[in-house]
C-alpha positions in Angstrom: 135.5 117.5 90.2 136.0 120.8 92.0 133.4 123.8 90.6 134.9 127.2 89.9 132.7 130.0 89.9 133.3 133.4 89.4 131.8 136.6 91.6 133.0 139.8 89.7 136.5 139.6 89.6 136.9 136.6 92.0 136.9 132.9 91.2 136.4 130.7 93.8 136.1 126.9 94.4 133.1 125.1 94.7 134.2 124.4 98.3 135.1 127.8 98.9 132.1 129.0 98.0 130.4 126.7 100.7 132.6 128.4 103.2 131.9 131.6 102.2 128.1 131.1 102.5 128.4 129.5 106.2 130.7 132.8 107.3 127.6 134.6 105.7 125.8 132.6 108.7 128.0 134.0 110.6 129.3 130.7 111.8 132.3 129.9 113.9 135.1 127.7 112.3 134.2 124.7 114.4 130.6 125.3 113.2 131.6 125.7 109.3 134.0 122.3 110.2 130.9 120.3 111.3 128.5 121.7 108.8 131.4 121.0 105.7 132.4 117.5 107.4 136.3 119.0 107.1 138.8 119.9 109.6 138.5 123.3 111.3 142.6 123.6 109.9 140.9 123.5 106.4 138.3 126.1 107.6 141.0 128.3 108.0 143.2 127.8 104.8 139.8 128.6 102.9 139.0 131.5 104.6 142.4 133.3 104.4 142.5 131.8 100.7 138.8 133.9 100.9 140.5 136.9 102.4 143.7 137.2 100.2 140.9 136.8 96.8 138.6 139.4 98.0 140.9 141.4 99.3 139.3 142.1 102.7 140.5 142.3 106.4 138.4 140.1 108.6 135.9 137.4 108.3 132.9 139.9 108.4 133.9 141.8 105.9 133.7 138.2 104.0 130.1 137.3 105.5 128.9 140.8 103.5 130.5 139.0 99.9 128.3 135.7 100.9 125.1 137.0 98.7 127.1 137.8 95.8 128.1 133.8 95.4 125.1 132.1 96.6 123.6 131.4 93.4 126.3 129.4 92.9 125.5 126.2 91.0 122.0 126.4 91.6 120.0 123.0 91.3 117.1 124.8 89.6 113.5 124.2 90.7 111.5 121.4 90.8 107.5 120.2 91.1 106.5 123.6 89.8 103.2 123.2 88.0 103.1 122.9 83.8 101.8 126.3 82.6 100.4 126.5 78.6 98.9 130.1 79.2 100.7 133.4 79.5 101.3 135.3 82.9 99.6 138.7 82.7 100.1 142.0 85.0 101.3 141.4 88.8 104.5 143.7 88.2 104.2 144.9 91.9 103.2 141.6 93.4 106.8 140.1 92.0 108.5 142.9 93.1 107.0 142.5 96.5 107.2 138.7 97.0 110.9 139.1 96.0 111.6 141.4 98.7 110.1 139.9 101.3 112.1 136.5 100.4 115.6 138.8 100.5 114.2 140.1 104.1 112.3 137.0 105.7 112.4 133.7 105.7 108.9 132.8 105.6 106.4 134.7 103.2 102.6 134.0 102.8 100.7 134.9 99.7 97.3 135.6 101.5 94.2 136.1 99.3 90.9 134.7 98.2 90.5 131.1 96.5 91.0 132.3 92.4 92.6 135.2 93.1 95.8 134.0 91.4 98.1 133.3 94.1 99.4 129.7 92.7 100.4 131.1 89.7 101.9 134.5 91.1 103.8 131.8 93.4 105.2 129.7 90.8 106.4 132.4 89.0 107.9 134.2 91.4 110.1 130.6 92.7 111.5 130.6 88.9 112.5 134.5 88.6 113.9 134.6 91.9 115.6 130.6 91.8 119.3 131.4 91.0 119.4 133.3 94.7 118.9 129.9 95.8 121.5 127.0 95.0 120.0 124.2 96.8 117.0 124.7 94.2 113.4 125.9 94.7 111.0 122.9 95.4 107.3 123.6 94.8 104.8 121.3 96.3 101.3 121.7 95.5 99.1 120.8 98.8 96.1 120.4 97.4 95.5 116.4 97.4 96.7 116.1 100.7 95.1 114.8 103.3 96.0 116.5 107.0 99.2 114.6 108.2 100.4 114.0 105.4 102.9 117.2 104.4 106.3 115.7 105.0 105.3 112.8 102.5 104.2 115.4 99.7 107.6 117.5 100.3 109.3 114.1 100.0 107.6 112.6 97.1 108.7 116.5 94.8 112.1 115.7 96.3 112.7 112.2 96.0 113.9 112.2 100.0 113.1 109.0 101.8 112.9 108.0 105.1 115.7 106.1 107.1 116.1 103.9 111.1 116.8 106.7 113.3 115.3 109.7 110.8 112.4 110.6 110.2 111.2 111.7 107.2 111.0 115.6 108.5 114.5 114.9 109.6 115.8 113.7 106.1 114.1 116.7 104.3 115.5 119.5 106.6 119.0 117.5 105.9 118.1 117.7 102.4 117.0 121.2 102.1 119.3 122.7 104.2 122.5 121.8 102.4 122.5 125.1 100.5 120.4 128.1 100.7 117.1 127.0 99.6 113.5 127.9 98.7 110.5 125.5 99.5 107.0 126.7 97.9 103.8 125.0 100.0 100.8 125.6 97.7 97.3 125.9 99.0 98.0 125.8 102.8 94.1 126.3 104.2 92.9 122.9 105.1 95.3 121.8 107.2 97.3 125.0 108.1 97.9 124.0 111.7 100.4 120.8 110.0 101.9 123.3 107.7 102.9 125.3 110.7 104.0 122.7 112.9 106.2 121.1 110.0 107.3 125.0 108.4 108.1 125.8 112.5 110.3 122.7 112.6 112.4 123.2 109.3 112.8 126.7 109.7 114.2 126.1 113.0 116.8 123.5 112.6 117.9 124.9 108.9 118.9 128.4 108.8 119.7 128.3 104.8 116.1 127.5 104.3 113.6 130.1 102.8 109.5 129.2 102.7 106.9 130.5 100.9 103.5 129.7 101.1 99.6 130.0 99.5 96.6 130.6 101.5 93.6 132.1 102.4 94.9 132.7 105.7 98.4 132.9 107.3 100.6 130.5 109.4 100.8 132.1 112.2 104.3 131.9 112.7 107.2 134.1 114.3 108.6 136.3 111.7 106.1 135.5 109.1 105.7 138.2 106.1 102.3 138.6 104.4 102.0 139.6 101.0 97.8 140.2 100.0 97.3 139.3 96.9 94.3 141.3 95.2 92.3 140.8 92.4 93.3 142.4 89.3 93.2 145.9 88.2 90.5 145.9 85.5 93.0 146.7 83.0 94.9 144.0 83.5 92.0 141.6 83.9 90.9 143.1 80.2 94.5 141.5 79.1 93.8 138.6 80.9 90.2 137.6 79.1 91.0 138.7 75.6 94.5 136.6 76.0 92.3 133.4 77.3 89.3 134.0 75.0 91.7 134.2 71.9 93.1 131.0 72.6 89.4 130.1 72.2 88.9 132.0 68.8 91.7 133.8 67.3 88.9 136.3 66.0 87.7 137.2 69.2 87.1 140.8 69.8 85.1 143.5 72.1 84.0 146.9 72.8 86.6 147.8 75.6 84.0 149.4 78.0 82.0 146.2 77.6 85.2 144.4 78.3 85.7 146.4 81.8 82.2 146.2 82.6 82.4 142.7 82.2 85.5 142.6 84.1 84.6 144.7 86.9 81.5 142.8 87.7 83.8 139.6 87.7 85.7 142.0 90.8 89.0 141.2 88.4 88.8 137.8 90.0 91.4 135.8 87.5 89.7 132.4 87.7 86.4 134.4 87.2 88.0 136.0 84.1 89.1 132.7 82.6 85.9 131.1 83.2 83.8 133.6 81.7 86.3 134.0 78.9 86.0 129.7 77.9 82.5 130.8 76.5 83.3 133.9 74.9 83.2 132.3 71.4 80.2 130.6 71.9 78.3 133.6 73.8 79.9 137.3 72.2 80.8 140.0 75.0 76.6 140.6 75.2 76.0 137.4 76.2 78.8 137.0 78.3 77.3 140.7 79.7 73.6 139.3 80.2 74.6 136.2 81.7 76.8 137.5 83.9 74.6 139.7 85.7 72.1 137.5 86.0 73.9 134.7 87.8 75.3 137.8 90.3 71.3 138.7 90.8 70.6 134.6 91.7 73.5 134.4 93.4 73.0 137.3 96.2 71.2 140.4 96.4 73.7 142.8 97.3 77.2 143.4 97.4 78.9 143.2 101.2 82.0 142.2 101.9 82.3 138.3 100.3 81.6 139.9 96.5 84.4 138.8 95.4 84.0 134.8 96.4 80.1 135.5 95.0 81.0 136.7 91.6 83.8 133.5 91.4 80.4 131.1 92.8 78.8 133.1 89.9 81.1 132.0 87.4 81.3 128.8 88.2 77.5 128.1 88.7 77.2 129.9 85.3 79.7 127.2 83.8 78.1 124.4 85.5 74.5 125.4 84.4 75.8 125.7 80.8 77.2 121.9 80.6 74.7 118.9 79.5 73.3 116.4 81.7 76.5 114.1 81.1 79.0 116.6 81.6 77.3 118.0 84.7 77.1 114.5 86.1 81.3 113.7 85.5 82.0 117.2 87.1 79.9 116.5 90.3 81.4 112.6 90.5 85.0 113.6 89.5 85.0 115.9 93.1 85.8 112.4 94.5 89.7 113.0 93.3 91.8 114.7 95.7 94.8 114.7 93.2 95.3 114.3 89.3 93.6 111.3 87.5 93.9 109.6 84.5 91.4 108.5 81.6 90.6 105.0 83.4 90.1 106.2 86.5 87.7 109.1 85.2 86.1 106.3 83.3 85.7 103.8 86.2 84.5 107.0 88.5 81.7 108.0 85.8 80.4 104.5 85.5 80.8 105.3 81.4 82.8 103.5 78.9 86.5 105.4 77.9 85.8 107.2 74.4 82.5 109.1 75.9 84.5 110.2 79.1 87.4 111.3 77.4 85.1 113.8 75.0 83.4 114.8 78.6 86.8 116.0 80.1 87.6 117.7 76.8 84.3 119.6 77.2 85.1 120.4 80.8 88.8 121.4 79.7 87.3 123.9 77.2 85.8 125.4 80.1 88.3 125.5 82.4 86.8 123.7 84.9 89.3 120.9 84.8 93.2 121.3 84.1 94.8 118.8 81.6 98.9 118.0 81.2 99.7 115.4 79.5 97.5 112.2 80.4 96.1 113.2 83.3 93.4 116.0 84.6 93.0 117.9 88.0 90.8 120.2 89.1 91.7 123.7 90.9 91.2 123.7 94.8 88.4 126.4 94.0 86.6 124.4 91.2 86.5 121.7 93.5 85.7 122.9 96.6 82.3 123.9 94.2 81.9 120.5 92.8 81.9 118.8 96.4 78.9 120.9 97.4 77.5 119.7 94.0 78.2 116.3 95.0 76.4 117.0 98.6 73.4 117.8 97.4 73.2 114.3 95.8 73.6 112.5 98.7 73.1 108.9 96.6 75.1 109.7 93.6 77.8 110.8 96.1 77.6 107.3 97.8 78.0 105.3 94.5 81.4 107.6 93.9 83.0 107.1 96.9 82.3 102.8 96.4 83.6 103.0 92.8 86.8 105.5 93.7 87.5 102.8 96.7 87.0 99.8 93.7 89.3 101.8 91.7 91.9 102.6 94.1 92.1 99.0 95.7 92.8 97.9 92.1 95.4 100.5 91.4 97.0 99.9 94.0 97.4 96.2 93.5 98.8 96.9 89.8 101.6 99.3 91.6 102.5 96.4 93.7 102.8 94.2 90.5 104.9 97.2 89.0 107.9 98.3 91.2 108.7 101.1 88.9 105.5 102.4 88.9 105.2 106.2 90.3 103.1 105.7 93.6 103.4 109.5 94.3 101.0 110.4 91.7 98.5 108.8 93.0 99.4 108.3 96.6 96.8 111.0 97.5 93.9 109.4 96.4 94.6 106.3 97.7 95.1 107.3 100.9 91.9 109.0 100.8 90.1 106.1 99.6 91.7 104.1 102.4 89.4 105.9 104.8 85.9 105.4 103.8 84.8 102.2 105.3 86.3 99.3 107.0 85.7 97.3 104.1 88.8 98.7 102.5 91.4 96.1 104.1 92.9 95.3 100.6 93.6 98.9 100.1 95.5 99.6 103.3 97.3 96.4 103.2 98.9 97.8 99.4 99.2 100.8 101.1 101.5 99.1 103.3 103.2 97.5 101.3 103.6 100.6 98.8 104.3 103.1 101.3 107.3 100.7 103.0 108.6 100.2 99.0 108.3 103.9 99.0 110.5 104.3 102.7 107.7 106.1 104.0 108.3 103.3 107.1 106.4 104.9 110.0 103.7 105.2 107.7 103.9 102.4 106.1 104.0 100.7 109.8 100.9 102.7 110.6 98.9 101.0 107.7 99.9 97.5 108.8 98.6 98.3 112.0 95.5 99.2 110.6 95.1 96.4 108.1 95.8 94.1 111.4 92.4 95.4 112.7 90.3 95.2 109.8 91.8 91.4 108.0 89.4 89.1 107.2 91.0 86.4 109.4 93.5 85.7 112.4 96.0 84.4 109.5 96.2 87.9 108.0 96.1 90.0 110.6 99.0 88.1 112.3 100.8 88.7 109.1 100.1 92.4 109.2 101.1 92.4 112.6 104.8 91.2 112.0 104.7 92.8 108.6 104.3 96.4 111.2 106.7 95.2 113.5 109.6 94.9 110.6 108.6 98.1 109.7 109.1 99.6 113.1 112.7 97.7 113.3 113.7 99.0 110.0 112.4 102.4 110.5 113.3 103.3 114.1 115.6 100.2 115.5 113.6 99.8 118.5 113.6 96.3 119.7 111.0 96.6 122.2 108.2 98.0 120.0 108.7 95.5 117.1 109.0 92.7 119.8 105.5 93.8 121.5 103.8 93.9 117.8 105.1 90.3 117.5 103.7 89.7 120.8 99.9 90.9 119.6 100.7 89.0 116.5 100.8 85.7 118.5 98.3 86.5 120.7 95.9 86.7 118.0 97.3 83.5 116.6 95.9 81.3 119.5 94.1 78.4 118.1 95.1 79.3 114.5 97.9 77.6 112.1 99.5 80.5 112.2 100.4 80.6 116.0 103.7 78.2 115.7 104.9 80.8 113.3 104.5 83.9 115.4 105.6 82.4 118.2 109.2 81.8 116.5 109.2 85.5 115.4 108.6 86.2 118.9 111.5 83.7 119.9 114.1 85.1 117.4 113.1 88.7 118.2 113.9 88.4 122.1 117.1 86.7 121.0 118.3 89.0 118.3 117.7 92.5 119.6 119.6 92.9 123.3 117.7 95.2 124.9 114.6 92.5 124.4 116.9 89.7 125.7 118.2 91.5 128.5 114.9 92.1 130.1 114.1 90.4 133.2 110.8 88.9 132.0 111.9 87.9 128.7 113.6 84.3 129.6 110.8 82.4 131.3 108.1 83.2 128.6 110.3 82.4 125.7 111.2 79.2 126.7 107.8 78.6 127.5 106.9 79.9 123.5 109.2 77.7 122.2 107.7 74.5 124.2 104.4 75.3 122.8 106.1 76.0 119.3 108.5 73.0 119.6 105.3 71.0 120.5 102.4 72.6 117.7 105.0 72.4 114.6 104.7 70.1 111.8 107.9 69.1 111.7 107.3 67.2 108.1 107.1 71.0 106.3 110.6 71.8 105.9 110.4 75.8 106.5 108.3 75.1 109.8 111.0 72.8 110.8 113.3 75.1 110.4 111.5 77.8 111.6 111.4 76.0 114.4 115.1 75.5 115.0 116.2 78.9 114.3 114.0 80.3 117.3 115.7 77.5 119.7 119.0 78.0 118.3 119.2 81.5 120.5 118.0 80.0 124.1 117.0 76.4 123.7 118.6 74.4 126.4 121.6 71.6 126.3 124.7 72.6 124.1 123.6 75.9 122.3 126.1 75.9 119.2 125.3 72.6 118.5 121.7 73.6 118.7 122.3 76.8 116.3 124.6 74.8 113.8 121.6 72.1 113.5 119.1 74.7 113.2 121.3 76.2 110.0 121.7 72.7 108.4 117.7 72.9 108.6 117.4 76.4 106.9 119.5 75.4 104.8 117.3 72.9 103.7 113.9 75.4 103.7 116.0 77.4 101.2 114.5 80.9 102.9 117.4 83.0 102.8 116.0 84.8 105.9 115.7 82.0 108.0 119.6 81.2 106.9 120.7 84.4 107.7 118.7 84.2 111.0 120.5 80.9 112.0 124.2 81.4 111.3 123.4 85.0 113.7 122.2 82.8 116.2 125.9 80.3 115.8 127.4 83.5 115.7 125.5 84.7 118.5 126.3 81.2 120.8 130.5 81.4 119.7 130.3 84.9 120.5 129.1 83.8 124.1 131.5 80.6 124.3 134.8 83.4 124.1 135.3 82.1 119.9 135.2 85.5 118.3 137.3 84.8 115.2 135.3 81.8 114.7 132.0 83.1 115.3 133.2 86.3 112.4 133.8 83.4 109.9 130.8 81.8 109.9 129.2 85.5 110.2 130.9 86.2 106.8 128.2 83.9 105.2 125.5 86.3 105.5 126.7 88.5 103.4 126.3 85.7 100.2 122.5 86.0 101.0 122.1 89.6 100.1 121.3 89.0 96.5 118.9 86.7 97.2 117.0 89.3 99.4 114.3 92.0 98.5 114.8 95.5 100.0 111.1 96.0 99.5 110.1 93.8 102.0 109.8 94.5 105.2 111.2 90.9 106.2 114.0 90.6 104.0 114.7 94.8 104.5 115.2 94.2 108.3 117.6 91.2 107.7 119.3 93.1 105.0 120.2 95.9 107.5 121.0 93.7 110.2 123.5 91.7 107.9 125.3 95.0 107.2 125.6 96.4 111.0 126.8 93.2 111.7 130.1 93.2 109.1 130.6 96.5 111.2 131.2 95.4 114.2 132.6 92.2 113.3 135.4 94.0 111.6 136.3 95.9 114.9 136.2 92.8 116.7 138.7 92.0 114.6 140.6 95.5 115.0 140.0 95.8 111.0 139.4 99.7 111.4 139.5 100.2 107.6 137.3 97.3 107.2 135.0 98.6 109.4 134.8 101.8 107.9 133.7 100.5 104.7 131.3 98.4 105.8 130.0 101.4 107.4 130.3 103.5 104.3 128.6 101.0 102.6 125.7 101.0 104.4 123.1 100.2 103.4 122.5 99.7 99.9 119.8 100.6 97.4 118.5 103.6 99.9 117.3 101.3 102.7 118.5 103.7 105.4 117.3 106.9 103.0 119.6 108.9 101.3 122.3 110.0 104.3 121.9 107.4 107.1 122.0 108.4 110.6 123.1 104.3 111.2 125.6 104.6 108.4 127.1 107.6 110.1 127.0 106.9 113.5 128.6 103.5 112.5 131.9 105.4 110.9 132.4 107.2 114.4 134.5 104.6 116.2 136.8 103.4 113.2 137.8 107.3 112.9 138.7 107.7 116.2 140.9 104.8 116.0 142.6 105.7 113.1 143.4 109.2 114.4 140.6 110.9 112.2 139.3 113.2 115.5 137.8 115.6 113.6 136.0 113.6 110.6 134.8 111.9 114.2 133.5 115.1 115.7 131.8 116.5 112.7 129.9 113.6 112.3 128.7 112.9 115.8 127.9 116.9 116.3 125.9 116.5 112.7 124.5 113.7 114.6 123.8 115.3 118.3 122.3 118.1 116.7 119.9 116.3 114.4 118.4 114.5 117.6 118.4 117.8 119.5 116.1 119.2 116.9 114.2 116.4 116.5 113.1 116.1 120.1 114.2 112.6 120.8 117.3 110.1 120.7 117.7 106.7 119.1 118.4 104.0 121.0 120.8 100.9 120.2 124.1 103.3 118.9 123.8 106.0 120.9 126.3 104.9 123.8 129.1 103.4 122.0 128.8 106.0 119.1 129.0 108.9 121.9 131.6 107.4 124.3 133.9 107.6 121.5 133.1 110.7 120.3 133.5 112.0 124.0 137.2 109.9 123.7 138.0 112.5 120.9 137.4 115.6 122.1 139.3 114.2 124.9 142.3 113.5 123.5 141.5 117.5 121.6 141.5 118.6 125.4 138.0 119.9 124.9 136.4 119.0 127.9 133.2 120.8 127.1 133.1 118.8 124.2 133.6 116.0 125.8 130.8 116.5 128.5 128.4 117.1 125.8 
């Protein structure tokens, strides 16, 4: 249903109001048209429907009203981290950090680890998130390994990746639809990937606004540094006697002592908070005495790094204060990149689950680990401390690292076993258990499997790969070898690279069971994907594959049999569709539904070539029965599933069914296999619209589509000609020549 909102005195439709924020662009008609997906004629009804309600002369004069009406409908914020405490003092600092949002579109907060900025951050995405209507997403960077931003801006956002877009592409689609605000937390250990991906997105998107955390900036064209400092000792007063009363409601202190203490703490907030955790059991003297003589141990002077010494000072303090067992979980726990739960503490800590859980409350109470809900984290700082702990104890280190790669194999099997299960909670860590030693070829294997479930596909691709190199035997590295290359078909379309994975997989086949198998993947690949079966080189070796397979195959087991037949059925020689329509009867039999939809493509394929179209679209129909019998999240049955689809497109404009086609488009694919707006999907809708006279529903979509690819760097292969040569038809028959020799 149509929003109304009102600015002032103006109402205006939801529509409208997306109008009025691409004229605040300062985009053309044409642009606005491709942007909106609507005719440029419906551009211009909106905007002199804009002009007559505001009461203004020209389109400029409407770009000015564009801020007034941005916070239209505003999705709110998500990711931002659970707070329990109060926000005390930074009045300036939000002040600032709003202003230099309103005036740039990428802001660092740039300060010292505990100096606050996470917090400032967070609150300064919810005060300011009704300028933004797309929402404000917050995505905390700390658990993530280098590489690996797009997947944690995907995972707060729920955007997945699709064949033909990458998962940066789907984000910027995502985040640029209205004006929006993306918050990267904790930016330093990988800033070089935050500025690569925060170059890219605020490229292509101009509604997109970024702020970022760090201890040092991007880098960046037209970035805008805020310095956060520590607090002003009055405000770090407020600060302790707010934390130490949640620690005893009596609490109380001289105020001089209180600055003192303060100002030896160089208003550090996380030094504040720390001290204040033992307030109760210490008083303000011996918070005083202890203090100063951690800052004596610590250093003997006071240069420039005081401030990080008197946060070192805290936290050794903290540390040295803890028993033997509590010291031991905080130097073993370091081994979490991300939040944990009471069983993985427990299986870290080598201790049984009631003594861990009363560890982590002690180290709660003293804020050295954070708890919301059912799981614990520790801050970047307060890590970064227990990791050298951890380093001095070279042994104990060791025996955390095998039981966190124990652990995380075995979680990572029960979120295999539980396809509801949130994987992004603890995707971090099991990626960074993936990479201690090769002995971890269970744990990339689920993380293939996960992160394909997941449609991270290029990733999940990446893992097969690797699993392929460490498997235990030929058997399972050729099955993570075709398990990579339907991952690479599903997530980019490219024939040629899936079919040379299949290739390694039956290379390393040779002399195995397994080899009869691979070879028919090979078979079916070359005959299945066009550019494969095109190739000059192809035809020889895949009749000499299919010998050897035809010749190695135990023709007794049912699905080998039929495995067998389906590969023949696309170049076996003697009467090919008698060939294909035997090699169906015997998938048929095997009961795979794979293997049946891969032989009635392969009748389809051989009445396509013998001139019987409408026969071969019949028999094409059946594939569609088998998509309830198929599972989306596997790479196997995904790629068939996709296939299937694409295939009751172009069947229906064989058959000059344009609506037809279009919905078979628009229905593609289902369940998010192609992620949540698919490049395929639209690319597919382009011919049908031309067809039926629907030029500009056409154009916007193949400019949304042109575009994308442009900023992307690269081009898809497989649609790109026919989806193009038809755009180019319509701006023909618009007489825009330009248009047309784009």
């Amino acid at each position: 249903m149509m929003g109304v909102m009102s600015t002032g005195r103006v109402e205006v439709s939801r529509r409208e109001a997306e109008v009025l924020a691409a004229l605040g662009e300062r985009l053309s008609n044409a642009e606005i048209a491709a942007k909106l997906y609507i005719s440029v004629r419906t551009v211009e009804t909106h905007v002199s429907s804009l002009l007559r309600k505001f009461g203004v002369t020209d389109r400029w004069a409407l770009a000015d009203q564009a801020a007034a009406v941005d916070g239209f409908e505003s999705v709110g914020a998500v990711g931002l981290p659970a707070v329990w405490t109060s926000f005390v003092g930074r009045t300036c600092e939000r002040r600032d950090v709003a202003t230099a949002l309103s005036g740039s579109r990428l802001v660092t907060l740039l300060g010292p680890g505990g100096v606050g900025k996470t917090r400032l951050a967070g609150v300064a995405a919810e005060e300011t998130a009704g300028a933004y209507p797309g929402g404000v997403t917050f995505v905390d960077l700390v658990p993530v390994r280098d590489g690996f931003v797009a997947q944690a801006v995907a995972a707060v956002l729920g955007v997945v990746e699709g064949p033909q877009q990458p998962l940066e592409s789907a984000i910027a689609e995502r985040l640029g639809q209205r004006r929006s605000l993306l918050v990267l937390d904790n930016c330093e250990h990988m800033i070089g990937s935050v500025a690569l991906f925060v170059d890219s997105l605020l490229a292509g998107q101009p509604r997109v606004r970024v702020l970022t955390t760090s201890r040092e900036r991007l880098g960046l064209g037209g970035e805008r540094v805020v310095r956060i400092a520590p607090l002003p000792t009055d405000d770090a007063v407020t600060l302790f006697m707010d934390r130490a009363n949640d620690g005893d409601a009596g609490f109380s202190g001289d105020p001089a002592a209180l600055a003192a203490l303060c100002a030896q703490l160089d208003g550090l907030p996380l030094a504040v908070e720390l001290a204040a955790a033992r307030g109760a059991a210490l008083g303000l003297d011996g918070l005083l005495a202890g203090a100063q003589d951690q800052l004596r141990l610590l250093s003997g002077g006071r240069g420039r790094n005081e401030r990080h010494r008197s946060l070192r000072s805290m936290l050794a303090w903290s540390y040295d204060l803890l028993d033997e067992p509590a010291q031991t979980l905080f130097r073993r726990l370091a081994v979490f990149v991300g939040g944990f739960g009471l069983a993985a503490a427990a299986a870290v800590s080598g201790r049984g689950l009631p003594e861990t859980a009363d560890v982590l409350g002690r180290l709660v109470d003293q804020s050295l680990l954070v708890h919301d809900q059912s799981r614990w984290r520790m801050l970047a700082t307060v890590r970064a401390y227990a990791m050298r702990l951890a380093a001095d104890a070279p042994a104990e280190a060791a025996t955390a690292r095998e039981r966190h790669l124990v652990w995380a194999t075995e979680a990572a099997q029960r979120l295999e076993d539980e396809p509801d299960a949130d994987f992004d909670a603890a995707a971090a860590d099991l990626r960074a258990a993936a990479g201690y030693r090769p002995t971890s070829y269970l744990l990339v294997r689920s993380l293939g499997r996960l992160t394909f479930r997941r449609r991270f596909l290029q990733e999940a691709a990446e893992h097969f790969r690797t699993a392929a190199t460490l498997a235990p035997s030929p058997a399972l590295a050729v099955a993570d070898l075709i398990s990579a290359a339907d991952c690479v078909f599903v997530s980019t379309a490219s024939g040629p690279e899936a079919y040379r994975l299949l290739l390694a997989a039956a290379d390393r086949a040779v002399g195995t069971p397994a080899r009869v198998s691979a070879l028919c993947r090979v078979i079916q690949s070359a005959g299945r994907h066009q550019v494969v079966r095109n190739s000059d080189t192809v035809g020889d070796d895949v009749l000499r594959m299919y010998e050897e397979a035809k010749a190695g195959a135990d023709h007794d087991d049912p699905v080998e049999a039929a495995t067998v037949a389906v590969a023949g059925g696309w170049f076996s020689a003697g009467d090919p569709i008698e060939h294909a329509e035997r090699s169906l009867e015997l998938a048929r039999i095997s009961g795979d539904p794979v293997l049946i939809s891969s032989a009635v493509d392969a009748v389809g394929y051989q009445l396509h070539r013998a001139g019987r179209i409408a026969e071969a679209i019949r028999v094409n129909r059946e594939r569609a029965t088998l998509l309830d019998r198929l599972d989306a999240t596997q790479p196997r049955d995904a790629a068939e599933i996709g296939d299937i689809y694409l295939s009751a497109c172009v069947d229906a404009m064989f058959t000059g069914d344009l609506r037809a086609a279009l919905a078979a488009a628009r229905r593609l694919p289902p369940g998010g296999l192609y992620g949540t707006d698919s490049y395929v999907a639209t690319g597919m809708e382009i011919a049908p619209l031309v067809l039926t006279g629907d030029l500009d529903g056409a154009l916007s979509r193949a400019t949304r589509l042109i575009e994308t690819w442009e900023r992307a760097g690269r081009t898809p292969s497989g649609l790109l000609p026919a989806v193009f040569s038809m755009a180019s038809l319509a701006s023909r028959l618009r007489g825009d020549r330009p248009g047309a020799a784009r």
